[in-house]
mmCIF file of the N, C-alpha and C atoms, coordinates in Angstrom:
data_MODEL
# 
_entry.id   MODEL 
# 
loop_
_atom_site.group_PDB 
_atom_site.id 
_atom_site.type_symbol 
_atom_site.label_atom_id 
_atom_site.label_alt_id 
_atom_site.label_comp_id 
_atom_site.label_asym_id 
_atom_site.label_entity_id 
_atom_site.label_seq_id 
_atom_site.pdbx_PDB_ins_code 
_atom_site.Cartn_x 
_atom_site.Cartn_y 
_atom_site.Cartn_z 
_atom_site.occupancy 
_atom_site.B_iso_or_equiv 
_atom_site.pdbx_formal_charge 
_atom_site.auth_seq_id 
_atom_site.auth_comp_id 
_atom_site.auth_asym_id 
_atom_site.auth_atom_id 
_atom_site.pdbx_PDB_model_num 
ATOM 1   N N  . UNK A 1 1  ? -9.933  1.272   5.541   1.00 0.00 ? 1  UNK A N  1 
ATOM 2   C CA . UNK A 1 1  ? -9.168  0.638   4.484   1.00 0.00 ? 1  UNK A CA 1 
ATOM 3   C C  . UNK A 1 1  ? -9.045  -0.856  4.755   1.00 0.00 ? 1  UNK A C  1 
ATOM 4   N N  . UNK A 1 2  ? -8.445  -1.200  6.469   1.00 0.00 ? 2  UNK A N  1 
ATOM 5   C CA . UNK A 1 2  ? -8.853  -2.452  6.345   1.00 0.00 ? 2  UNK A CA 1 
ATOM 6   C C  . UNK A 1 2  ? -7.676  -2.973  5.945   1.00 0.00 ? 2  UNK A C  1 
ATOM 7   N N  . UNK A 1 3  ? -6.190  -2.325  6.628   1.00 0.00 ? 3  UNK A N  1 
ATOM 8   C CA . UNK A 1 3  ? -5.152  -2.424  5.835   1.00 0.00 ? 3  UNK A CA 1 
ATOM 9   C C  . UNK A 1 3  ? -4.354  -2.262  7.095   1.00 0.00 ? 3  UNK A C  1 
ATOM 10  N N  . UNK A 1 4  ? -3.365  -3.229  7.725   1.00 0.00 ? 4  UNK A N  1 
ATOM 11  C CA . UNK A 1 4  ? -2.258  -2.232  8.586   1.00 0.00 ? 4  UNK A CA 1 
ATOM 12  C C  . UNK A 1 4  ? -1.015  -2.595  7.602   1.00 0.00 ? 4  UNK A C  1 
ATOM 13  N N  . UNK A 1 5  ? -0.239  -1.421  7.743   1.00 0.00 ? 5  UNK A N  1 
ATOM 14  C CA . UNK A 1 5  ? 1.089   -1.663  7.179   1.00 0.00 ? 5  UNK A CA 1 
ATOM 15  C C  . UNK A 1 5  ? 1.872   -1.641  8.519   1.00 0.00 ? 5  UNK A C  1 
ATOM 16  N N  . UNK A 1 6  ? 3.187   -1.985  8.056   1.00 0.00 ? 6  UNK A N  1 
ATOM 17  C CA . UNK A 1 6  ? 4.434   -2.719  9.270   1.00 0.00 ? 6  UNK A CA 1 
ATOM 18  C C  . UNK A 1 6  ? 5.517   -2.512  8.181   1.00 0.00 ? 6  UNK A C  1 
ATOM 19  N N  . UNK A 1 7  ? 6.633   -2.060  9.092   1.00 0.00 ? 7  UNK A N  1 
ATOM 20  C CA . UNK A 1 7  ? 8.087   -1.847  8.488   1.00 0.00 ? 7  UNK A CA 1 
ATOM 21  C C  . UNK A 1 7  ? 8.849   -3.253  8.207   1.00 0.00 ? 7  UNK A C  1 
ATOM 22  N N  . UNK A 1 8  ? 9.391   -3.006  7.039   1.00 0.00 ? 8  UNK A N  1 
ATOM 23  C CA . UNK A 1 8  ? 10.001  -4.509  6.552   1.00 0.00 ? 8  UNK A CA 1 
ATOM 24  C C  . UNK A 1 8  ? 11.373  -4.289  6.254   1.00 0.00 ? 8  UNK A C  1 
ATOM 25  N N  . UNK A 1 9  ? 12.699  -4.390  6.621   1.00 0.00 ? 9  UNK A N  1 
ATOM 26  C CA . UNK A 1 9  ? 14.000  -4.010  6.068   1.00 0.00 ? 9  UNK A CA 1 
ATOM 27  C C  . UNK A 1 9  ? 13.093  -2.555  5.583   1.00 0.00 ? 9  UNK A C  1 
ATOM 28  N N  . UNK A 1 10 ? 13.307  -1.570  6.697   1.00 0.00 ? 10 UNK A N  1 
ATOM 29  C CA . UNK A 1 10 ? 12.636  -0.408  5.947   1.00 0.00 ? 10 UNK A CA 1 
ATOM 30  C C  . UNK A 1 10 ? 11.850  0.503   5.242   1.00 0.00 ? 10 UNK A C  1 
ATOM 31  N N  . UNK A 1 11 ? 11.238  -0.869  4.750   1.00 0.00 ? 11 UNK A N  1 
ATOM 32  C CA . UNK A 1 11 ? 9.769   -0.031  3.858   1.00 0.00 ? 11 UNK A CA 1 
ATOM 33  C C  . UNK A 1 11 ? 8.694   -0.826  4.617   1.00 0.00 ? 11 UNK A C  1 
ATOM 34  N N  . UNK A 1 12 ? 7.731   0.292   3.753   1.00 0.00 ? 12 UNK A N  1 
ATOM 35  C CA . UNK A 1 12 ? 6.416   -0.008  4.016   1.00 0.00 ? 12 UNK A CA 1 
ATOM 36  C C  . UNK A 1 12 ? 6.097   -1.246  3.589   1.00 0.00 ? 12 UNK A C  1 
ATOM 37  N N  . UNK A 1 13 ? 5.644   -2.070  4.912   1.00 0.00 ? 13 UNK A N  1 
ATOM 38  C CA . UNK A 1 13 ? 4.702   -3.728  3.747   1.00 0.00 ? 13 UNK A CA 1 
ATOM 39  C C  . UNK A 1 13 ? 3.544   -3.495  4.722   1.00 0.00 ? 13 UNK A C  1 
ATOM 40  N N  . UNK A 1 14 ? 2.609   -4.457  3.656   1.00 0.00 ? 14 UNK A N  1 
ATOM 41  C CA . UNK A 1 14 ? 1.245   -4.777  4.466   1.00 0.00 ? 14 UNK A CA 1 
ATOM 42  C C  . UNK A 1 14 ? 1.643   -5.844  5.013   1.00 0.00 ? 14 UNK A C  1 
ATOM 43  N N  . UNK A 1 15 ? 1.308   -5.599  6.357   1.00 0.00 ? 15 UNK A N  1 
ATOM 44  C CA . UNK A 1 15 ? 1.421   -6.566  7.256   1.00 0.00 ? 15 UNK A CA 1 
ATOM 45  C C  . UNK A 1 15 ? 0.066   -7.775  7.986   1.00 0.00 ? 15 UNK A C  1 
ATOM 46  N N  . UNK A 1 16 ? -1.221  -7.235  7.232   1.00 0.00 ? 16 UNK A N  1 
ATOM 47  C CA . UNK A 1 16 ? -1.943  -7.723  7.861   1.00 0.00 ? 16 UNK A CA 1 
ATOM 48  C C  . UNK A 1 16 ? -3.413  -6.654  6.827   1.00 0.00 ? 16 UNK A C  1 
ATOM 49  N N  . UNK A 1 17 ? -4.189  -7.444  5.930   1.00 0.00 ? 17 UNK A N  1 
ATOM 50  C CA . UNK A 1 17 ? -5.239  -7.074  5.387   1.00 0.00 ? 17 UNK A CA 1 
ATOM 51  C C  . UNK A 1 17 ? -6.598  -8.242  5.506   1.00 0.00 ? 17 UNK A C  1 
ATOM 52  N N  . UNK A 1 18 ? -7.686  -7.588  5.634   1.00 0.00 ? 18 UNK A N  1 
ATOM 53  C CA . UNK A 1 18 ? -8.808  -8.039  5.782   1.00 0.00 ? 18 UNK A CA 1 
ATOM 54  C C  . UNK A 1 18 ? -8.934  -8.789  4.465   1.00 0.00 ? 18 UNK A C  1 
ATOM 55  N N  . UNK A 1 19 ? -9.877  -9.730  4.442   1.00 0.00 ? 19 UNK A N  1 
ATOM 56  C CA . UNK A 1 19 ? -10.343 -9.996  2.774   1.00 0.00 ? 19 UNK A CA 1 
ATOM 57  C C  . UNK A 1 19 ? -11.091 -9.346  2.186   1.00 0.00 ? 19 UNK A C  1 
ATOM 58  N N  . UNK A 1 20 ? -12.049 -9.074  3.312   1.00 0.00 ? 20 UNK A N  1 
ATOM 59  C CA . UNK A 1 20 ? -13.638 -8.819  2.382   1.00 0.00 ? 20 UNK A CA 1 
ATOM 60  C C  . UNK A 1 20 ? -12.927 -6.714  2.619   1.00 0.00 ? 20 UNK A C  1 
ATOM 61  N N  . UNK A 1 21 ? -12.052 -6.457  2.578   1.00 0.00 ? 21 UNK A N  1 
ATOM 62  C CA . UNK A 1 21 ? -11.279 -4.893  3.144   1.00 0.00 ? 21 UNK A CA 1 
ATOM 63  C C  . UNK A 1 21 ? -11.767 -4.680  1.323   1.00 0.00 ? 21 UNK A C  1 
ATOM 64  N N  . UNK A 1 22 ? -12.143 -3.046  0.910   1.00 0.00 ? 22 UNK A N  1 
ATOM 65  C CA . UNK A 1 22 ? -11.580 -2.942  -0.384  1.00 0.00 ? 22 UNK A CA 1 
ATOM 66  C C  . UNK A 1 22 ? -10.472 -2.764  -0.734  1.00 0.00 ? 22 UNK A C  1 
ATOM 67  N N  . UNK A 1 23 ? -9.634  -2.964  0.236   1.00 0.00 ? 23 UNK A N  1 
ATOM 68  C CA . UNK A 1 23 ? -7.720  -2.309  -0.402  1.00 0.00 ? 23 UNK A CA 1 
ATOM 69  C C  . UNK A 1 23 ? -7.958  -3.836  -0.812  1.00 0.00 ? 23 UNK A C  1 
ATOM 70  N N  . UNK A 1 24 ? -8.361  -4.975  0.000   1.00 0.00 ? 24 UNK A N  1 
ATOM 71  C CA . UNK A 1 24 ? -7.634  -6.487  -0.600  1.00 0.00 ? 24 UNK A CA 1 
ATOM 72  C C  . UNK A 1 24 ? -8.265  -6.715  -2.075  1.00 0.00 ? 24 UNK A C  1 
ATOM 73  N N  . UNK A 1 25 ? -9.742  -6.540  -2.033  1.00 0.00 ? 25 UNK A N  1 
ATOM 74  C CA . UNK A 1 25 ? -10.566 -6.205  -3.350  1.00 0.00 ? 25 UNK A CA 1 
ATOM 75  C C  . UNK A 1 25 ? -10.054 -5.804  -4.278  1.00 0.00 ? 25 UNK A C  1 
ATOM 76  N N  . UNK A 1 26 ? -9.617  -4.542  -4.235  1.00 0.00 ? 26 UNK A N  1 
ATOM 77  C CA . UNK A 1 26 ? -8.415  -3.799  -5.404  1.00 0.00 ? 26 UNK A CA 1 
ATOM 78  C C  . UNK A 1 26 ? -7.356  -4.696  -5.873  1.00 0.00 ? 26 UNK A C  1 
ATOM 79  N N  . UNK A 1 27 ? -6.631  -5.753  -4.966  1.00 0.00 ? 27 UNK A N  1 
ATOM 80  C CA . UNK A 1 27 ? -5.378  -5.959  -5.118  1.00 0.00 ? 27 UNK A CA 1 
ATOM 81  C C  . UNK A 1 27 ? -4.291  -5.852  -4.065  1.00 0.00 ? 27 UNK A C  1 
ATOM 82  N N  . UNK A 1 28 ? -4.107  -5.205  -2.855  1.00 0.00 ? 28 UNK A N  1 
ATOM 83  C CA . UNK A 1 28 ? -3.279  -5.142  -1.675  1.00 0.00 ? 28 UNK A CA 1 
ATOM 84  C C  . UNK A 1 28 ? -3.403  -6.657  -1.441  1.00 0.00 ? 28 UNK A C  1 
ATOM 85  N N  . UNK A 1 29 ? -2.116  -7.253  -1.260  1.00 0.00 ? 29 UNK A N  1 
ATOM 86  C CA . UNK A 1 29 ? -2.022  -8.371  -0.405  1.00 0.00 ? 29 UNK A CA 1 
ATOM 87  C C  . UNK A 1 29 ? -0.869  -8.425  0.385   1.00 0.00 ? 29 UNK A C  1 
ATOM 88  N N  . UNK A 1 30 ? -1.217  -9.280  1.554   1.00 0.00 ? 30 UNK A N  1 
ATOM 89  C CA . UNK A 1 30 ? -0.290  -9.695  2.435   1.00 0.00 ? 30 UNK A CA 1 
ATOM 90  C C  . UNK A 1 30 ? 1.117   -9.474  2.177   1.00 0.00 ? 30 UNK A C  1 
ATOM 91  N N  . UNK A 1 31 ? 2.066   -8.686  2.583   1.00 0.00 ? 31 UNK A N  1 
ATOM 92  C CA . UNK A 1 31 ? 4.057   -9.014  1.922   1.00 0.00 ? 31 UNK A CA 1 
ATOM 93  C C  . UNK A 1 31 ? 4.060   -8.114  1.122   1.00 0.00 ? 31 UNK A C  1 
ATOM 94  N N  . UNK A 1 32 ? 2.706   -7.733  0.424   1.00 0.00 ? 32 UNK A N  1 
ATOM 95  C CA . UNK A 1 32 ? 3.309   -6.678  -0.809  1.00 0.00 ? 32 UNK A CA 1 
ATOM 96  C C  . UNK A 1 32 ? 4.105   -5.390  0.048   1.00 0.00 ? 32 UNK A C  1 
ATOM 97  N N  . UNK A 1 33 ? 4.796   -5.042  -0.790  1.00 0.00 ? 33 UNK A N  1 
ATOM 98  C CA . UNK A 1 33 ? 5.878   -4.042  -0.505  1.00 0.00 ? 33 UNK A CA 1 
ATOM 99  C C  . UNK A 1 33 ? 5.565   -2.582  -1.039  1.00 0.00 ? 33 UNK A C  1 
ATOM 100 N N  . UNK A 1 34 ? 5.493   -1.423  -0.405  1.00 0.00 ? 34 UNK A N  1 
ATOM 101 C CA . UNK A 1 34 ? 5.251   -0.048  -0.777  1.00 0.00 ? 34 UNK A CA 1 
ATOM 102 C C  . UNK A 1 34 ? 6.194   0.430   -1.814  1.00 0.00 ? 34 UNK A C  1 
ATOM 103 N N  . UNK A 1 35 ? 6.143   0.248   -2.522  1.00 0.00 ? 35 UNK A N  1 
ATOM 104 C CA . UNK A 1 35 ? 7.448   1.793   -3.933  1.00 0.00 ? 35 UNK A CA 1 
ATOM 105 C C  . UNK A 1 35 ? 7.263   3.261   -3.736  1.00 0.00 ? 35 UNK A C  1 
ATOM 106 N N  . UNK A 1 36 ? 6.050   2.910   -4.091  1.00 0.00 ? 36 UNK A N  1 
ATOM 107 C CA . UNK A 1 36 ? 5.130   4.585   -4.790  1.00 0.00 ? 36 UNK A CA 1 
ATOM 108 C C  . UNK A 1 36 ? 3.992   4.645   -4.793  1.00 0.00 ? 36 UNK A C  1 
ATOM 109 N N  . UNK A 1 37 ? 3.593   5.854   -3.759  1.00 0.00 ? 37 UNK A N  1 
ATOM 110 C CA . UNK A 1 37 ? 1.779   6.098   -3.643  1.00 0.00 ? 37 UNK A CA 1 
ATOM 111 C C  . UNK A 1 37 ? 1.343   7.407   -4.952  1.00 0.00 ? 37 UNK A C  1 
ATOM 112 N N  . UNK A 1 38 ? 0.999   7.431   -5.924  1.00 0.00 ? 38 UNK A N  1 
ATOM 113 C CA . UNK A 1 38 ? 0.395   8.130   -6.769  1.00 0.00 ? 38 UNK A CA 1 
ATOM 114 C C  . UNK A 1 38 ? 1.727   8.620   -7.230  1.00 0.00 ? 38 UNK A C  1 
ATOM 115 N N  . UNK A 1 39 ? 2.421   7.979   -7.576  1.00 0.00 ? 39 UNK A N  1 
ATOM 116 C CA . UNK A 1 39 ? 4.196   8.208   -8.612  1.00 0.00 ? 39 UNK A CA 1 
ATOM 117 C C  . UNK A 1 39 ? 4.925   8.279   -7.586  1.00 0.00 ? 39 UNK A C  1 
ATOM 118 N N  . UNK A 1 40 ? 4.995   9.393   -6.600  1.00 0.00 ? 40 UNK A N  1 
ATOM 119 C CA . UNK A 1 40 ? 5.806   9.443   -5.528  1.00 0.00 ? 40 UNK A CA 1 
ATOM 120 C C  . UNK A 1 40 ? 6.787   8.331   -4.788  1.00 0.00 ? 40 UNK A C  1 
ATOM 121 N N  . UNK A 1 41 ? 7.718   8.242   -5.287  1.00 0.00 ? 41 UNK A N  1 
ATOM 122 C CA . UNK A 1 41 ? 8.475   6.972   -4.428  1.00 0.00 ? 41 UNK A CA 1 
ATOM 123 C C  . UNK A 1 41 ? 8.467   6.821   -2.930  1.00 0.00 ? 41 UNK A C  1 
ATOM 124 N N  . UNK A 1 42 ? 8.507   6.449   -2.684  1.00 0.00 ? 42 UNK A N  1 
ATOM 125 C CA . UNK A 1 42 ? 8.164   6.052   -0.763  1.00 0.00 ? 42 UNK A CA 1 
ATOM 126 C C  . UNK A 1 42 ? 9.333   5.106   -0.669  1.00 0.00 ? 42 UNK A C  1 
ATOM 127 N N  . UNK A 1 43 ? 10.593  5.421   0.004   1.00 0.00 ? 43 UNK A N  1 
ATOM 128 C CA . UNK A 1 43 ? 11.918  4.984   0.174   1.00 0.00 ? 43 UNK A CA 1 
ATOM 129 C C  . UNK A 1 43 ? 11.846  3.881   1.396   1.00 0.00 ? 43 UNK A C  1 
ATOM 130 N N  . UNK A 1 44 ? 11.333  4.921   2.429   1.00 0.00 ? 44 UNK A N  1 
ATOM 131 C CA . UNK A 1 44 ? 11.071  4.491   3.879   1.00 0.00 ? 44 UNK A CA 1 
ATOM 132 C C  . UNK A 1 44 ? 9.977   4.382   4.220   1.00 0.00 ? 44 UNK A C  1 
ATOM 133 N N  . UNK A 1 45 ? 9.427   3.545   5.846   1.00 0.00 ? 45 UNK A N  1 
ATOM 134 C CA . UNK A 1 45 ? 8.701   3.709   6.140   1.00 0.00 ? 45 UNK A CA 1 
ATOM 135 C C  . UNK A 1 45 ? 8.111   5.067   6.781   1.00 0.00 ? 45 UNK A C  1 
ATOM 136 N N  . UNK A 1 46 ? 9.043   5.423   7.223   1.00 0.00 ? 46 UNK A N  1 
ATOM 137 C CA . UNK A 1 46 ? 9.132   7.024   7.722   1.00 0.00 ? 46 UNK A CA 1 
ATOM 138 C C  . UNK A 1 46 ? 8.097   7.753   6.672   1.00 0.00 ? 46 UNK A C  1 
ATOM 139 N N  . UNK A 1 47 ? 8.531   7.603   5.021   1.00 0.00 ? 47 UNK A N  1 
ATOM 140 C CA . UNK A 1 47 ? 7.865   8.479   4.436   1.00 0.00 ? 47 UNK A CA 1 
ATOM 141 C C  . UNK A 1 47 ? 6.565   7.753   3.778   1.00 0.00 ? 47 UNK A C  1 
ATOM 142 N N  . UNK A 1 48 ? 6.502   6.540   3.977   1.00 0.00 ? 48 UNK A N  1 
ATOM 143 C CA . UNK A 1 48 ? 5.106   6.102   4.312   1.00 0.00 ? 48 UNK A CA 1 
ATOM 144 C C  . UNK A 1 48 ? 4.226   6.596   5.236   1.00 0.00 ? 48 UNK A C  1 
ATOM 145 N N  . UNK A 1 49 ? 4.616   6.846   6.729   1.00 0.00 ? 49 UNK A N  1 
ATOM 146 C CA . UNK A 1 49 ? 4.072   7.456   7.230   1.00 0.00 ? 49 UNK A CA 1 
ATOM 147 C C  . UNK A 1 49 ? 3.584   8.807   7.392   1.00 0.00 ? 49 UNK A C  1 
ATOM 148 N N  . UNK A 1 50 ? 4.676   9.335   6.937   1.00 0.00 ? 50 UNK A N  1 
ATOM 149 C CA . UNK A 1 50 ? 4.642   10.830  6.508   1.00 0.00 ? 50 UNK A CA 1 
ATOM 150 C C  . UNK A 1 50 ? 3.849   11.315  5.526   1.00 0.00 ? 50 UNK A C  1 
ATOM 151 N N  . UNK A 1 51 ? 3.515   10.224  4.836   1.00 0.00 ? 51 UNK A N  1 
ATOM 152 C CA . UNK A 1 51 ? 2.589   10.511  3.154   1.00 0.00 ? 51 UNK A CA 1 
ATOM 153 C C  . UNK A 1 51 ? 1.138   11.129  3.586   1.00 0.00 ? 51 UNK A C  1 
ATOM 154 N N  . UNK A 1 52 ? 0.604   12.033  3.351   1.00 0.00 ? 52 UNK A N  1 
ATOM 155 C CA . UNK A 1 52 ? -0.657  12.123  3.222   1.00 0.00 ? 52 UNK A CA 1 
ATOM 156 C C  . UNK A 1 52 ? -1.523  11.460  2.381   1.00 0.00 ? 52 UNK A C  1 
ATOM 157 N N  . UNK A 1 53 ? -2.611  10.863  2.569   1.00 0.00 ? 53 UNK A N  1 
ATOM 158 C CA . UNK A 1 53 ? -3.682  10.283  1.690   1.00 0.00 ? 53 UNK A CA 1 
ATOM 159 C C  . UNK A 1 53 ? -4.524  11.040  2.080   1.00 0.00 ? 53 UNK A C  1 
ATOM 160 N N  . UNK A 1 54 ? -4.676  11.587  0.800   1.00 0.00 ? 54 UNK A N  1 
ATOM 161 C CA . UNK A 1 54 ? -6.157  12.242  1.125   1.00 0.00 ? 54 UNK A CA 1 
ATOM 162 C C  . UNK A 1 54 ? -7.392  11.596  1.132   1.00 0.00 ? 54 UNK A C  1 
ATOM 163 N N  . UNK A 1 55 ? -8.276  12.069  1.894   1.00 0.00 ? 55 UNK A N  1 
ATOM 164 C CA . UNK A 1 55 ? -9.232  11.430  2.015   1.00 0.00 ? 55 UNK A CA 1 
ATOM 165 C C  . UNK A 1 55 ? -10.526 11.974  0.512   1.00 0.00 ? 55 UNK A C  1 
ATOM 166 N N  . UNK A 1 56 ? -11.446 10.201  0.805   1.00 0.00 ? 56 UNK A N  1 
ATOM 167 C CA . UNK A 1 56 ? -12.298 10.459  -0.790  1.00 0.00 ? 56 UNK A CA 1 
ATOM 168 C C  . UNK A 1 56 ? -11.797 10.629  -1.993  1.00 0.00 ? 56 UNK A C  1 
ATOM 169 N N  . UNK A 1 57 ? -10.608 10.501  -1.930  1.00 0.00 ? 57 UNK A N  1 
ATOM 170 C CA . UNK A 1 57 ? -9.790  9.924   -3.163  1.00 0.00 ? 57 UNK A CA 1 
ATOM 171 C C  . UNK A 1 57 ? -9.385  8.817   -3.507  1.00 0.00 ? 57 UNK A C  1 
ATOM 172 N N  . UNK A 1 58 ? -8.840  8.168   -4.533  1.00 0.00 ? 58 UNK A N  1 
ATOM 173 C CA . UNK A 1 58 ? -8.696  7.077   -4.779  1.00 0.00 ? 58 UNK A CA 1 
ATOM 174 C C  . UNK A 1 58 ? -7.058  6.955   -4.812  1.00 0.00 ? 58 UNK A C  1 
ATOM 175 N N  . UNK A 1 59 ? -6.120  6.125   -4.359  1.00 0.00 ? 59 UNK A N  1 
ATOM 176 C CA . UNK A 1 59 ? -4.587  6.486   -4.457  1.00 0.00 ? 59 UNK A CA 1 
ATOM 177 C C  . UNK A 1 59 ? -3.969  5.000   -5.568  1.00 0.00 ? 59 UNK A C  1 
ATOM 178 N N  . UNK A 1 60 ? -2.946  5.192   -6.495  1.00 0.00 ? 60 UNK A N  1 
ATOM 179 C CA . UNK A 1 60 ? -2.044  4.636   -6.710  1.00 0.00 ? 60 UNK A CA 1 
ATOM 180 C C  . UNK A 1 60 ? -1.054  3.557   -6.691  1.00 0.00 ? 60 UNK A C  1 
ATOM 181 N N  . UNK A 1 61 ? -1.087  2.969   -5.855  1.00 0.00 ? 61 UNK A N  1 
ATOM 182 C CA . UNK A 1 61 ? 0.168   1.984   -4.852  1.00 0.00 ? 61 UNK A CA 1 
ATOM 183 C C  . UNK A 1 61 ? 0.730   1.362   -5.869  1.00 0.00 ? 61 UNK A C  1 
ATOM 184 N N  . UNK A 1 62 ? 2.145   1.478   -6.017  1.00 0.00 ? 62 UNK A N  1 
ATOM 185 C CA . UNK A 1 62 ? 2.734   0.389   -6.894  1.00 0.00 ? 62 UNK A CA 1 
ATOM 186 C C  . UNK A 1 62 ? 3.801   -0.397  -6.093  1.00 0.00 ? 62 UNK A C  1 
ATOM 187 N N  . UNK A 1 63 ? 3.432   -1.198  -6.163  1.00 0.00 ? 63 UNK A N  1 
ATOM 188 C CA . UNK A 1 63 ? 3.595   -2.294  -4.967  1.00 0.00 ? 63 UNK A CA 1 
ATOM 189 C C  . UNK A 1 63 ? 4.760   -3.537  -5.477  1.00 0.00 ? 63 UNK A C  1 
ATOM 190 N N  . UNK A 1 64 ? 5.788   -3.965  -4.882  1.00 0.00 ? 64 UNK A N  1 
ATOM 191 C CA . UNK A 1 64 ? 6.654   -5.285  -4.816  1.00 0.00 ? 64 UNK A CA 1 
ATOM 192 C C  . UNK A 1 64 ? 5.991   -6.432  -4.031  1.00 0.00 ? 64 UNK A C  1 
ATOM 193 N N  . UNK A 1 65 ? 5.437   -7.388  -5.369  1.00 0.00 ? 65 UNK A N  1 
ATOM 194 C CA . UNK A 1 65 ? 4.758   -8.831  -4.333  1.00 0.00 ? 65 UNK A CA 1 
ATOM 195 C C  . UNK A 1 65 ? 5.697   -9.358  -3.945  1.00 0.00 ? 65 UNK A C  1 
ATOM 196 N N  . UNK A 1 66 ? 4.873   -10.561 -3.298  1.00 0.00 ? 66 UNK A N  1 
ATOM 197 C CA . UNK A 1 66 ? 6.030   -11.856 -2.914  1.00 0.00 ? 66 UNK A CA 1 
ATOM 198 C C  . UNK A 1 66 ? 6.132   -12.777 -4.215  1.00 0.00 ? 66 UNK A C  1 
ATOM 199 N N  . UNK A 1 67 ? 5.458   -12.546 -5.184  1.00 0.00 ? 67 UNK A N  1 
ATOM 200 C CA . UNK A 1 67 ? 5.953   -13.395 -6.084  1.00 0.00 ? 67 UNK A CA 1 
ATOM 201 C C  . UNK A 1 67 ? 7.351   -12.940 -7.173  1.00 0.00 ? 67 UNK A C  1 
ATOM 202 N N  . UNK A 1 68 ? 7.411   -11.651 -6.660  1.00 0.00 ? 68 UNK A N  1 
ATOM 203 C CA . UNK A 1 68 ? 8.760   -11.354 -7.435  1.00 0.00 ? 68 UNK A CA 1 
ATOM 204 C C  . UNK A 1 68 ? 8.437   -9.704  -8.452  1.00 0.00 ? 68 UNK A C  1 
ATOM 205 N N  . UNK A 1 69 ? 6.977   -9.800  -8.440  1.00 0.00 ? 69 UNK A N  1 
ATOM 206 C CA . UNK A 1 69 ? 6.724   -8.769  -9.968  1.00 0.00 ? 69 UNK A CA 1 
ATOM 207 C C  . UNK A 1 69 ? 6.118   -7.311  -8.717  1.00 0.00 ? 69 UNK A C  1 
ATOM 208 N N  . UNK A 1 70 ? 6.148   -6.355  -9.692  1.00 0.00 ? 70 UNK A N  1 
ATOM 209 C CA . UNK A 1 70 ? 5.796   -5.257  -9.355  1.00 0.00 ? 70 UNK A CA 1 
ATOM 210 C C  . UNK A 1 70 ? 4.737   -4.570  -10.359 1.00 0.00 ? 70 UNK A C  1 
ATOM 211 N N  . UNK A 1 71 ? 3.978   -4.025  -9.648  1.00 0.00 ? 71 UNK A N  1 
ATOM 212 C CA . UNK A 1 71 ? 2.224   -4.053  -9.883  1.00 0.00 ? 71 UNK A CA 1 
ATOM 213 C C  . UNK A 1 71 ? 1.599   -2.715  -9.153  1.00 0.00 ? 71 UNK A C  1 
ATOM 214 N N  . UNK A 1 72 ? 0.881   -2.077  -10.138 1.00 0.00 ? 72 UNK A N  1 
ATOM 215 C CA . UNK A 1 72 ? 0.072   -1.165  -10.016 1.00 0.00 ? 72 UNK A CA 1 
ATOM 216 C C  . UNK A 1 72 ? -1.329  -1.313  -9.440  1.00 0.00 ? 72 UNK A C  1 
ATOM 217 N N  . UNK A 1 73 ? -1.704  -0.526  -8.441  1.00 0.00 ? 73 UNK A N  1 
ATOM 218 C CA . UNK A 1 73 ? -2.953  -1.187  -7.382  1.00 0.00 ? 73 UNK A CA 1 
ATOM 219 C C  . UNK A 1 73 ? -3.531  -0.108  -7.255  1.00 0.00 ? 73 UNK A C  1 
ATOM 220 N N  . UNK A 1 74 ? -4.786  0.402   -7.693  1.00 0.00 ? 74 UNK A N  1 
ATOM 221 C CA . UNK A 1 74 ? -5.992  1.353   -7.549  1.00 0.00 ? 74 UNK A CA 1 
ATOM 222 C C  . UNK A 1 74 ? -6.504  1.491   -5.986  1.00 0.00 ? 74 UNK A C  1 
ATOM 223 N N  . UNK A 1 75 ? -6.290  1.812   -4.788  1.00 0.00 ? 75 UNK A N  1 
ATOM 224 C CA . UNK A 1 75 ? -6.543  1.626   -3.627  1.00 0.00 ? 75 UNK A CA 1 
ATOM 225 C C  . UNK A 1 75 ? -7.928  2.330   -3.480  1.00 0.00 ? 75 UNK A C  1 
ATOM 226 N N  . UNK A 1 76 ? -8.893  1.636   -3.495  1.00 0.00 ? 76 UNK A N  1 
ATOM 227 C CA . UNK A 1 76 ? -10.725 2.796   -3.188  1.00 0.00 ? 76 UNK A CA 1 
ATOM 228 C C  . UNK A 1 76 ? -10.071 4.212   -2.379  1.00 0.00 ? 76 UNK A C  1 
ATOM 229 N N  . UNK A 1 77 ? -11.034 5.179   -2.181  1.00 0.00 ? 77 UNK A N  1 
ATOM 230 C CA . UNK A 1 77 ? -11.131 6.001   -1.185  1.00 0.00 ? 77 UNK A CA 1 
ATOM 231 C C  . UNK A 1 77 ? -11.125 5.792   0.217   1.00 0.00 ? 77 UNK A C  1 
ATOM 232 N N  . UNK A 1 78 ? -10.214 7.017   0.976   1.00 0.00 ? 78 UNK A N  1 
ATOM 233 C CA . UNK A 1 78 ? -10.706 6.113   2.560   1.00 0.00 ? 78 UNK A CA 1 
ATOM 234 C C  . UNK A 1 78 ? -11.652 7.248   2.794   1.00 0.00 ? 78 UNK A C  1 
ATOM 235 N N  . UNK A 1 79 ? -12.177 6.592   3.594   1.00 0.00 ? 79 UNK A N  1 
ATOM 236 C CA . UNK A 1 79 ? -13.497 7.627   4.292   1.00 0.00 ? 79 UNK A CA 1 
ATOM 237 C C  . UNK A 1 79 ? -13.332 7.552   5.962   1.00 0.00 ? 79 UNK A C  1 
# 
């Protein structure tokens, strides 16, 4: 993926993405903040971690930027 996430006041943020990564391609950037992986709200990081992604699927992320707005992000498949 090309993606680490890191706990932020509790949630999931990306803490650190590649450029040429396809999560950044899609849309993942730096600060964005985790909500909801495929509707599912994700409160904590706990249940970030806890989330299964399945693999060869494509997931969801609706994400809190740093610019203030909240945004729907197509994440590729991981393999």
């Amino acid at each position: 993926m090309g993606v680490a996430f890191v706990p932020l006041q509790g949630r999931a943020c990306v803490g650190l993405i590649f450029e040429k990564s396809a999560a950044y391609q899609a849309g993942l950037h730096e600060g964005d903040i985790i909500l909801k992986i495929d509707g599912r709200t994700i409160p904590t990081f706990q249940d970030f971690l806890n989330y299964k992604l399945a693999e060869n699927q494509r997931h969801t992320f609706t994400v809190f930027g740093k610019n203030g707005k909240t945004r729907e992000v197509m994440v590729p498949a991981i393999q």
